[in-house]
C-alpha atoms as an extended CHARMM CRD file, in Angstrom:
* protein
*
       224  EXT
         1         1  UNK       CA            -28.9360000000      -25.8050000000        8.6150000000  PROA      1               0.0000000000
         2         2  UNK       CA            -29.3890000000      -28.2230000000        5.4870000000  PROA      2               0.0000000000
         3         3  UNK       CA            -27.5560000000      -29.2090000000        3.0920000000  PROA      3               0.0000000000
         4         4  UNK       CA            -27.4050000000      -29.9610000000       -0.7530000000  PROA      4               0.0000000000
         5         5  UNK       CA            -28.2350000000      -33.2310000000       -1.1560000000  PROA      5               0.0000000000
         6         6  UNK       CA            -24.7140000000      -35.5390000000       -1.4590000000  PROA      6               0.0000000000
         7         7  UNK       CA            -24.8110000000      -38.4280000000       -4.3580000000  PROA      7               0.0000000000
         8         8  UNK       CA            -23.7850000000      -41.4710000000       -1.8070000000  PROA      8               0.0000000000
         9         9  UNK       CA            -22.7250000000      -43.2180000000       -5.2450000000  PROA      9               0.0000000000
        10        10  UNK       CA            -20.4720000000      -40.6560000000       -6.2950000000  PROA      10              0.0000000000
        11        11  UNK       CA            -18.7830000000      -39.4390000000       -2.9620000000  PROA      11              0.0000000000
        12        12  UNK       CA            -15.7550000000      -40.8680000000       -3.4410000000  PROA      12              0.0000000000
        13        13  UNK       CA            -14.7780000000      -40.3780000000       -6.3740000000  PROA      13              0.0000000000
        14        14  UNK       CA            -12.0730000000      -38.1920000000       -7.6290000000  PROA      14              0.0000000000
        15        15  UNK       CA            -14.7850000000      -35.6270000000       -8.7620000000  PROA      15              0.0000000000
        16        16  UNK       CA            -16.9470000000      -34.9110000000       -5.5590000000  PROA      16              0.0000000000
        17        17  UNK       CA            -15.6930000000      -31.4890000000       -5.2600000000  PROA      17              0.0000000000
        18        18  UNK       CA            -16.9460000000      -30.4180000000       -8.4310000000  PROA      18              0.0000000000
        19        19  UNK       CA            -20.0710000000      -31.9290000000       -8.3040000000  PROA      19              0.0000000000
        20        20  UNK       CA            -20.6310000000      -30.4670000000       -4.8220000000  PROA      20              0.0000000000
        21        21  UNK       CA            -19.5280000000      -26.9090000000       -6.3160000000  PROA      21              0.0000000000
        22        22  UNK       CA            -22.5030000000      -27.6980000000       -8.6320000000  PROA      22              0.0000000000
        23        23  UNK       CA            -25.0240000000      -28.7100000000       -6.5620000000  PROA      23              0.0000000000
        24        24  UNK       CA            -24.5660000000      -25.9030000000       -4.2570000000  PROA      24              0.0000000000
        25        25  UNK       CA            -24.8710000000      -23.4430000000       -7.7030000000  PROA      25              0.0000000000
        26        26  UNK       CA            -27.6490000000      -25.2460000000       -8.6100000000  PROA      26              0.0000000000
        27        27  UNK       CA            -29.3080000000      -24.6250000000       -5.7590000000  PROA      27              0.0000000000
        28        28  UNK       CA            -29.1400000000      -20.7740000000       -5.7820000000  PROA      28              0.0000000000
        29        29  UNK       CA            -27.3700000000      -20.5340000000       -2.9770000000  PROA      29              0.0000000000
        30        30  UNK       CA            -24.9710000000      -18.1160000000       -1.8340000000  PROA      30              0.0000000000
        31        31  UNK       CA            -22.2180000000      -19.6740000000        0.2360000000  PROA      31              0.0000000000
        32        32  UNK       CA            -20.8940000000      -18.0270000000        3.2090000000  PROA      32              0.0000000000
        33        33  UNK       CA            -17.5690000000      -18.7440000000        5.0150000000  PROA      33              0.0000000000
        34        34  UNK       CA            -19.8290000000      -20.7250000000        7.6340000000  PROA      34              0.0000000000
        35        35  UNK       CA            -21.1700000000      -22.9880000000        4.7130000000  PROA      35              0.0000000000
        36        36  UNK       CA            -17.9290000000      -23.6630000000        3.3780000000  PROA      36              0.0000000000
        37        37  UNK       CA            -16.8410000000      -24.9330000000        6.4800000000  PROA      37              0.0000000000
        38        38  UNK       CA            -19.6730000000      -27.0320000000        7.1400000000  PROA      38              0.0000000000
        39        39  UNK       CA            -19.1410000000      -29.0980000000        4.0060000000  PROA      39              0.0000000000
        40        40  UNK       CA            -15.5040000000      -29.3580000000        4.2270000000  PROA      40              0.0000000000
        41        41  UNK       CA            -16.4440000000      -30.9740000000        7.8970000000  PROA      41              0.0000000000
        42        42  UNK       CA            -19.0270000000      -32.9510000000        6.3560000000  PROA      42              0.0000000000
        43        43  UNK       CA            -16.6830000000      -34.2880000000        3.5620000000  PROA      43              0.0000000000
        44        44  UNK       CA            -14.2940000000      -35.5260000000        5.8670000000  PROA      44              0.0000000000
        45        45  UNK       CA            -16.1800000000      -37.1660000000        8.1420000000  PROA      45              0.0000000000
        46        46  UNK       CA            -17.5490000000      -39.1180000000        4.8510000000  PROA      46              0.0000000000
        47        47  UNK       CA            -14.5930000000      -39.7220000000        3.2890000000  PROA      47              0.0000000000
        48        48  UNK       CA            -13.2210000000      -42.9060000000        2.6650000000  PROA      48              0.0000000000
        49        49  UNK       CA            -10.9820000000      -44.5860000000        4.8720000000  PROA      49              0.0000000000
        50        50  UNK       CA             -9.1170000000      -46.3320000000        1.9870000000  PROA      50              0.0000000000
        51        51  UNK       CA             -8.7070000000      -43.8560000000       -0.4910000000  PROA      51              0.0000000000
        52        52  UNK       CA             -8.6400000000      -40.9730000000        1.7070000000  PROA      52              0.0000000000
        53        53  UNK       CA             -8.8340000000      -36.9790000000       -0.0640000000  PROA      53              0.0000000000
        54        54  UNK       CA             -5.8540000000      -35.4250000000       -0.8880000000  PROA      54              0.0000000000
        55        55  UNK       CA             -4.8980000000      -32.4320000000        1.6930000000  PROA      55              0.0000000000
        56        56  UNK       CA             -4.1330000000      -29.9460000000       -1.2940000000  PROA      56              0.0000000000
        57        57  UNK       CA             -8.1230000000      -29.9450000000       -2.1880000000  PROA      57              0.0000000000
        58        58  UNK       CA             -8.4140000000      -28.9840000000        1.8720000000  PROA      58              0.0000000000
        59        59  UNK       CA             -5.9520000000      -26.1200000000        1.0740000000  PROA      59              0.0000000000
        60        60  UNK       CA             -7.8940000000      -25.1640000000       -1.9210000000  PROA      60              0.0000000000
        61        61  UNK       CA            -11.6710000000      -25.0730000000       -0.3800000000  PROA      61              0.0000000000
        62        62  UNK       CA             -9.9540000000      -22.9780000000        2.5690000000  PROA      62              0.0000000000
        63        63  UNK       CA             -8.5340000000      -20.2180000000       -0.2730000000  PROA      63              0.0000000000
        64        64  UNK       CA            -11.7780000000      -20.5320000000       -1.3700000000  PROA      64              0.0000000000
        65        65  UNK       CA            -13.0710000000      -19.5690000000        1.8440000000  PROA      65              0.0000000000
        66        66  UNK       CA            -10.9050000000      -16.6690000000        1.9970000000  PROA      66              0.0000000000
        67        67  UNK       CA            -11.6820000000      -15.5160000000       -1.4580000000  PROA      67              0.0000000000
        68        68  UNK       CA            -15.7000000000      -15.5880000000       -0.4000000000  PROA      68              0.0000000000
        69        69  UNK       CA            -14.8410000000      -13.7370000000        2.8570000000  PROA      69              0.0000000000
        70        70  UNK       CA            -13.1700000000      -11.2510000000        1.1240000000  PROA      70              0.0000000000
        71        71  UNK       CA            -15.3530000000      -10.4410000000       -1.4120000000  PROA      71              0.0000000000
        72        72  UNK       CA            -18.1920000000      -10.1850000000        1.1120000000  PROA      72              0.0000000000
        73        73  UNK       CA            -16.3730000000       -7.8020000000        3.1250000000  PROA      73              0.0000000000
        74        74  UNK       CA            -16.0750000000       -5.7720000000       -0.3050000000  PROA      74              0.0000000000
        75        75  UNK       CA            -19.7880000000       -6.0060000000       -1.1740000000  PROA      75              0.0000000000
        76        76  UNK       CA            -20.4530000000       -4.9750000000        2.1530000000  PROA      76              0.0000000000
        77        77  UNK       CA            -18.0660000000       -1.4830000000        1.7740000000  PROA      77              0.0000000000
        78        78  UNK       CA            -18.9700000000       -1.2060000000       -1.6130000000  PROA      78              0.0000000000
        79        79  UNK       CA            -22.5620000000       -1.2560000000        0.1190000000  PROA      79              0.0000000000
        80        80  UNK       CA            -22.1230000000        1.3280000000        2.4910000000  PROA      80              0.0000000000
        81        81  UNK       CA            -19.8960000000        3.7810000000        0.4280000000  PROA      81              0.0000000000
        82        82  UNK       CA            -22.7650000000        4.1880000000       -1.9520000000  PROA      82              0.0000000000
        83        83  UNK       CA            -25.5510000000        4.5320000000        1.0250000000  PROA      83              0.0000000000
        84        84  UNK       CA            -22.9570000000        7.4690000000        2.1780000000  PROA      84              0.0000000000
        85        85  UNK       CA            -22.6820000000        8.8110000000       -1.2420000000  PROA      85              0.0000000000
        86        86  UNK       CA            -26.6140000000        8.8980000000       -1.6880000000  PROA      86              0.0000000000
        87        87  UNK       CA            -26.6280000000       10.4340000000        1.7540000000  PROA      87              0.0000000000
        88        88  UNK       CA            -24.4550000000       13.1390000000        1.1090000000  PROA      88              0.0000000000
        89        89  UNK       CA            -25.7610000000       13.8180000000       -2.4900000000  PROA      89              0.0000000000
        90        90  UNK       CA            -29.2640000000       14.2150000000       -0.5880000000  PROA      90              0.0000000000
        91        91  UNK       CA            -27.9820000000       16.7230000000        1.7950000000  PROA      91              0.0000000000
        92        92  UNK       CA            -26.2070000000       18.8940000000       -0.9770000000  PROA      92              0.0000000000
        93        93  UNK       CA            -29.0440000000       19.0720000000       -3.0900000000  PROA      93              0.0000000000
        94        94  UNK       CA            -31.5800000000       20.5290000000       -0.1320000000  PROA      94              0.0000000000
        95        95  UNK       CA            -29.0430000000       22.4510000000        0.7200000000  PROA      95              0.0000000000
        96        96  UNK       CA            -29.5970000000       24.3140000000       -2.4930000000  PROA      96              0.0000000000
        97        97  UNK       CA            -33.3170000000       25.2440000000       -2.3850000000  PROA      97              0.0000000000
        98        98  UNK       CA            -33.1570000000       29.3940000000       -2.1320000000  PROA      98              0.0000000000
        99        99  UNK       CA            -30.4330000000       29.8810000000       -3.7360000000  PROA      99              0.0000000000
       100       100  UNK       CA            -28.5720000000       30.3090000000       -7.2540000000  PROA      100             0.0000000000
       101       101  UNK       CA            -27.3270000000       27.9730000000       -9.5610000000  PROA      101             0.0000000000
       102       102  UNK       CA            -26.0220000000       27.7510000000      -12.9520000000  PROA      102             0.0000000000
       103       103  UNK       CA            -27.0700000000       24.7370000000      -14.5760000000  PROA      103             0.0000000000
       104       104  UNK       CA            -25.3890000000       23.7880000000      -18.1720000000  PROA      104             0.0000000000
       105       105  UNK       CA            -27.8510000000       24.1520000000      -21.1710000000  PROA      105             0.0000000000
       106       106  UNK       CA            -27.2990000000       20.4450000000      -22.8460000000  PROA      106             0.0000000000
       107       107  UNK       CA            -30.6060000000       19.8700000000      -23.8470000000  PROA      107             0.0000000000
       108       108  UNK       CA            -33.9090000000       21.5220000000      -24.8890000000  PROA      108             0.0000000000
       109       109  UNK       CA            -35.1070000000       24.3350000000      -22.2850000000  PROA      109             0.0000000000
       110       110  UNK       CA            -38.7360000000       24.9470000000      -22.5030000000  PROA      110             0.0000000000
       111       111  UNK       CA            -39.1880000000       29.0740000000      -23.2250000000  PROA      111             0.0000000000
       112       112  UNK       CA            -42.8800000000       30.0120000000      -22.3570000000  PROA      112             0.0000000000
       113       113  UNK       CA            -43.9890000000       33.9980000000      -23.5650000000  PROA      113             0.0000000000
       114       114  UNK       CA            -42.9950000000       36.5610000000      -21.0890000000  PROA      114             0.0000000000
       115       115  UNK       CA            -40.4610000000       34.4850000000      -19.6890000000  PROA      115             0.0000000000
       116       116  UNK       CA            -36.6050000000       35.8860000000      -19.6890000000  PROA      116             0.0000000000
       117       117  UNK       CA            -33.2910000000       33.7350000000      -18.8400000000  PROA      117             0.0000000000
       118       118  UNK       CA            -30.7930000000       35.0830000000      -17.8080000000  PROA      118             0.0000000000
       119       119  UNK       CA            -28.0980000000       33.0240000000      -19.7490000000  PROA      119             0.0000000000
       120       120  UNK       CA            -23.9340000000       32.8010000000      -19.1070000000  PROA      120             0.0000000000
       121       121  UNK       CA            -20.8270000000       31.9570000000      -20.7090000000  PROA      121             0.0000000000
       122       122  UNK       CA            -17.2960000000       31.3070000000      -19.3010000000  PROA      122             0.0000000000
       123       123  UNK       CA            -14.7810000000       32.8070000000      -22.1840000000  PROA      123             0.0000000000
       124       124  UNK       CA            -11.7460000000       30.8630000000      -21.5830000000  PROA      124             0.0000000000
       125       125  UNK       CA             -9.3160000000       33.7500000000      -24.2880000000  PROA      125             0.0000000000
       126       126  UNK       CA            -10.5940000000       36.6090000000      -25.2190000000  PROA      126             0.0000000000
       127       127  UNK       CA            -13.0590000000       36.6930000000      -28.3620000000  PROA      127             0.0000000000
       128       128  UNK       CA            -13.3100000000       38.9930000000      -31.3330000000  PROA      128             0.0000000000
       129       129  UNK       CA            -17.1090000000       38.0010000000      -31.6400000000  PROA      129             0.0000000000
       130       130  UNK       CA            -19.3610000000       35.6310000000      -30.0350000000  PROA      130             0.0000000000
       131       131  UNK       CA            -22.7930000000       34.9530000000      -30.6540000000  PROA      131             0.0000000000
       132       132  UNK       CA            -25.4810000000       33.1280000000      -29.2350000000  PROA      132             0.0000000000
       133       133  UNK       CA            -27.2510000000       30.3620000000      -32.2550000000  PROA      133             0.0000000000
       134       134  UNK       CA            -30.9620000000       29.3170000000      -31.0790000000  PROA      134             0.0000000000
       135       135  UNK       CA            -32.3240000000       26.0510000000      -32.6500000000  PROA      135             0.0000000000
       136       136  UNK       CA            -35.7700000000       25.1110000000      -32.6000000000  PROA      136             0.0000000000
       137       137  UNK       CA            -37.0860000000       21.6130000000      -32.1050000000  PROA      137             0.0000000000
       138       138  UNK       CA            -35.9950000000       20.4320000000      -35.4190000000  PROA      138             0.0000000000
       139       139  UNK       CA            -32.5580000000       21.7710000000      -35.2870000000  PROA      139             0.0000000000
       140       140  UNK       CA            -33.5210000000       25.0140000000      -36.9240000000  PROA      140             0.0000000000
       141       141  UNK       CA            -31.7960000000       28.5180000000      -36.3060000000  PROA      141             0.0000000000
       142       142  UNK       CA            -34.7650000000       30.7370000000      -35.2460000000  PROA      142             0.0000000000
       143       143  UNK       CA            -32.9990000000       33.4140000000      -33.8850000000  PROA      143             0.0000000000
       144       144  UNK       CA            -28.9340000000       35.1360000000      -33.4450000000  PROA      144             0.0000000000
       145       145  UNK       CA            -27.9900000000       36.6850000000      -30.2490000000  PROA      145             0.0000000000
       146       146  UNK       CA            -24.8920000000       39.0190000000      -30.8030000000  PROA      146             0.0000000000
       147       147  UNK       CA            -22.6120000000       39.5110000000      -27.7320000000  PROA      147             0.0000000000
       148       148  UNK       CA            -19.9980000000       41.3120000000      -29.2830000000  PROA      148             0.0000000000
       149       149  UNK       CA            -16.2910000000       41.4550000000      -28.4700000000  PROA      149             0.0000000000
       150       150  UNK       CA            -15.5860000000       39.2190000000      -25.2830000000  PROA      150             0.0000000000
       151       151  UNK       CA            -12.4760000000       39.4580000000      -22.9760000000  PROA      151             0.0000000000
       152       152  UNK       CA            -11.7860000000       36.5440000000      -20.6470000000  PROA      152             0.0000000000
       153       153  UNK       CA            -14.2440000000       35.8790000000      -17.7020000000  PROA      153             0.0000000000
       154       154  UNK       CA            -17.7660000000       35.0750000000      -17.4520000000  PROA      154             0.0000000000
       155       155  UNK       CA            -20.3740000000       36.8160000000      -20.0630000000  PROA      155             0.0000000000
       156       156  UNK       CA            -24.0190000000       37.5940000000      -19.1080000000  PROA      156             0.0000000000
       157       157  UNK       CA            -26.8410000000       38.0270000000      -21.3150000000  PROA      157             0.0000000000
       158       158  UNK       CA            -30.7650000000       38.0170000000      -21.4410000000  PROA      158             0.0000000000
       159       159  UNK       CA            -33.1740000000       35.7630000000      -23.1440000000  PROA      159             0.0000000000
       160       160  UNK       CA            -36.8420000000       36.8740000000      -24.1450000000  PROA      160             0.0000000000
       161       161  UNK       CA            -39.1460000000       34.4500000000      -24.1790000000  PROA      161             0.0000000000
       162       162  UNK       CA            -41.9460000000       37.1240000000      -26.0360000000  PROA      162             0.0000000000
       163       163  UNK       CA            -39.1010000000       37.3290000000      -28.8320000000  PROA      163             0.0000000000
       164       164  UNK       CA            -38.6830000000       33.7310000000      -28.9770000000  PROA      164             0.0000000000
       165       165  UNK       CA            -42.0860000000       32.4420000000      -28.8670000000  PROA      165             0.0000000000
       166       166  UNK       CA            -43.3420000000       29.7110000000      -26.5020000000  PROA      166             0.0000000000
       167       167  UNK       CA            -41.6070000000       26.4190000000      -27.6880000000  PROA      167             0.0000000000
       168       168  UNK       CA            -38.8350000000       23.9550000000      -26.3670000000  PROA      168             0.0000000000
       169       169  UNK       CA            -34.9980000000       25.4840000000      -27.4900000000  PROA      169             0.0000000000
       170       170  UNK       CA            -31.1840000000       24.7160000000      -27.7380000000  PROA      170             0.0000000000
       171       171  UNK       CA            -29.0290000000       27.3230000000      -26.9110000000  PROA      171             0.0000000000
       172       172  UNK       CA            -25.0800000000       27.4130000000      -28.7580000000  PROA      172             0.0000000000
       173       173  UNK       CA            -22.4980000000       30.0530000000      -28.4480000000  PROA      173             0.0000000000
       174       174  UNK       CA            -20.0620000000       30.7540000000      -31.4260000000  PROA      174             0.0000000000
       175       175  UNK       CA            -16.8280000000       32.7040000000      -30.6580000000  PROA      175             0.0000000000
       176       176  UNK       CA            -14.5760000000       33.9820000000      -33.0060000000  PROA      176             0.0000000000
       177       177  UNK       CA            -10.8850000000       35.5830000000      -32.7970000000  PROA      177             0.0000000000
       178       178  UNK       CA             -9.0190000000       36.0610000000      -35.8530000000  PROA      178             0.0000000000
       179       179  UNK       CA             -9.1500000000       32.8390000000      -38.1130000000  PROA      179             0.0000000000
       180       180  UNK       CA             -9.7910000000       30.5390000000      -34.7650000000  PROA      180             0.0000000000
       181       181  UNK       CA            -13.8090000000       29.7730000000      -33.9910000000  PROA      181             0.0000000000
       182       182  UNK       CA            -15.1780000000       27.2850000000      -31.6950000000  PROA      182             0.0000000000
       183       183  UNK       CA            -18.4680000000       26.8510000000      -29.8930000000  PROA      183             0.0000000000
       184       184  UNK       CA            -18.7570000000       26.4750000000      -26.3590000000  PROA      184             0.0000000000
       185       185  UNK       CA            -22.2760000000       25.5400000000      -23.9740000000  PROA      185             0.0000000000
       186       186  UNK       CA            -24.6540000000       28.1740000000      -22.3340000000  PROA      186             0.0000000000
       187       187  UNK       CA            -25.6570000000       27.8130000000      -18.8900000000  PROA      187             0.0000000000
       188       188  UNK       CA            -28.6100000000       29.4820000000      -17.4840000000  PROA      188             0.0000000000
       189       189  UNK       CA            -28.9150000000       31.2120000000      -13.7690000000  PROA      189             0.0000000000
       190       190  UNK       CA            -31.8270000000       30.3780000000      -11.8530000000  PROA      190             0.0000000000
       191       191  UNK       CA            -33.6980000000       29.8640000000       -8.1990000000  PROA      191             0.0000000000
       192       192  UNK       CA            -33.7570000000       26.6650000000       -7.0480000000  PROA      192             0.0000000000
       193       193  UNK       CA            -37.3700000000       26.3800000000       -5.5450000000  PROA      193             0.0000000000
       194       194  UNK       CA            -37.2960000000       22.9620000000       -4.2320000000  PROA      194             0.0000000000
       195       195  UNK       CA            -35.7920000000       19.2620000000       -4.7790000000  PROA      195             0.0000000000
       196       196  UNK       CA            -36.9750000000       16.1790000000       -5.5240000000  PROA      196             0.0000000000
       197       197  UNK       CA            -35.4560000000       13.0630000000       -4.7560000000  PROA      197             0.0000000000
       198       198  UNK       CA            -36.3340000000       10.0310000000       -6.5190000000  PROA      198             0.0000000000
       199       199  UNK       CA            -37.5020000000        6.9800000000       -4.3470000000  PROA      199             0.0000000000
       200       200  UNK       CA            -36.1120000000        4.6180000000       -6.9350000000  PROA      200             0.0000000000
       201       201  UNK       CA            -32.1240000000        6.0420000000       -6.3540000000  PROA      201             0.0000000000
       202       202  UNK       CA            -32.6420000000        7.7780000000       -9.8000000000  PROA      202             0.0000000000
       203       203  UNK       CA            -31.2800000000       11.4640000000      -10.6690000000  PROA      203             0.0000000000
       204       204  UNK       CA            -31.6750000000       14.0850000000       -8.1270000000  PROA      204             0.0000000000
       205       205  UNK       CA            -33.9870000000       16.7800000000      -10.3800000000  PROA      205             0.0000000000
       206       206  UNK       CA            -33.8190000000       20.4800000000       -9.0680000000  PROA      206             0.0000000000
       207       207  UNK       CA            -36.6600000000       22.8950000000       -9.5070000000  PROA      207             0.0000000000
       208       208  UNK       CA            -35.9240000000       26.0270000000      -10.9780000000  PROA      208             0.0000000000
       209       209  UNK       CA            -38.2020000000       29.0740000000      -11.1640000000  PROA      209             0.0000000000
       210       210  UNK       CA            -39.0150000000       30.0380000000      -14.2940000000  PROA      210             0.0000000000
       211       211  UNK       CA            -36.9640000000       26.8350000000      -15.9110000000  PROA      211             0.0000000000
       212       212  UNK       CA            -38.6120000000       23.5430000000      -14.5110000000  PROA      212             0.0000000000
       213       213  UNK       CA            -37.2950000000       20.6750000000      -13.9360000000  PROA      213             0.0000000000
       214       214  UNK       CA            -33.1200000000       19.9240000000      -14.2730000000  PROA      214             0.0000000000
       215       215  UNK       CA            -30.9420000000       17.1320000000      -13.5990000000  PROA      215             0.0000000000
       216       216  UNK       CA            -28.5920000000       18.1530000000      -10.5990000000  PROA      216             0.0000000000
       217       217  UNK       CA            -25.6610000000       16.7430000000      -12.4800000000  PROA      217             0.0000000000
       218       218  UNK       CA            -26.3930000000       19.7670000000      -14.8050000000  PROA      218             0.0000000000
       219       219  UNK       CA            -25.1820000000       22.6460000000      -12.1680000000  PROA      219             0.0000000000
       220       220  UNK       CA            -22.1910000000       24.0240000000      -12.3530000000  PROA      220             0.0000000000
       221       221  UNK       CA            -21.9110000000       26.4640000000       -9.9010000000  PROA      221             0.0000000000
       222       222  UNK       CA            -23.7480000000       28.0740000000       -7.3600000000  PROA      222             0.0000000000
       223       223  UNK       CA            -23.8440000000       31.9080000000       -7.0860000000  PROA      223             0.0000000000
       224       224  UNK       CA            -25.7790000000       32.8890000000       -4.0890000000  PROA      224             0.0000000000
């Protein structure tokens, strides 16, 4: 194995471990436990007789040592946890094709005509009122749909997509009780037709009949 070249002129002087430190940065390299040792051999077989190194910079290349082994053994776990995770995520997601999800409305669902979502809310208390606002592309109500008086639980409603119009929506609901209101976000049930898995490591997209294309991070529960 080679090494970074050593400055003959320079070896011996109180600042050789440095500029070894920056040679070896300089190259690009990486160094390993077994590099580290080989240059601590090689500087003391070429150190000089009369003004010999002091033993603490010894102790301090071999806590360096440690510190590099260390942190390899943590890239490498670090590697393999993630590979594991990836894995797993993988399995989950195929697992999933056939059945039933409920994915979190956060962002614009495309509606075509003829189309109808079946849409869900988890009530938390009990509502007076609730209400489902529809906002067009621009942020625009186009349309209201009332739910009426909710008690605690889970909430299911329909969506026409003739009523709507084809076009790309955002679904809030508004709940009321007394002088309290808040909002809360729909989620939509749907098939899950088939997965795809990004080669890249990217965000596991499910295909959903009727809905396209959602993130996986999106789903929220499965139902059958």
């Amino acid at each position: 194995m080679s090494l970074p070249h050593v400055n003959t002129v320079n070896q011996y002087s109180h600042g050789s471990t440095e500029q070894n430190s920056q040679q070896v940065a300089g190259n690009g390299m990486n160094p390993s436990s077994n590099q580290f040792l080989t240059m601590m051999v090689a500087q003391i077989q070429n150190q000089n007789p009369l003004e010999p190194a002091d033993g603490t910079q010894f102790l301090t290349q071999l806590g360096m040592m440690s510190a590099v082994e260390s942190l390899e053994g943590v890239k490498t776990g670090m590697m393999n946890m993630n590979i594991g995770i990836t894995n797993l995520e993988m399995l989950q997601a195929t697992n999933l094709v056939g059945k039933k999800v409920l994915m979190e409305a956060n962002q614009g669902v495309d509606v075509s005509e003829g189309q109808i979502i079946d849409g869900r809310v988890q009530f938390d208390q009990p509502a007076d009122t609730a209400k489902v606002m529809v906002y067009d592309e621009e942020g625009k109500v186009v349309d209201e749909i009332k739910l009426g008086p909710q008690a605690t639980g889970m909430a299911e409603f329909k969506i026409d997509g003739d009523k709507l119009g084809k076009g790309t929506y955002t679904f809030e609901v508004v709940a009321e009780k007394g002088d309290d209101a808040w909002t809360q976000k729909m989620m939509i049930a749907a098939d899950v037709e088939s997965v795809s898995i990004p080669a890249d490591g990217g965000t596991i997209m499910l295909s959903l009949k009727g809905l396209g294309k959602m993130s996986m991070f999106d789903m929220r529960e499965i139902t059958a």
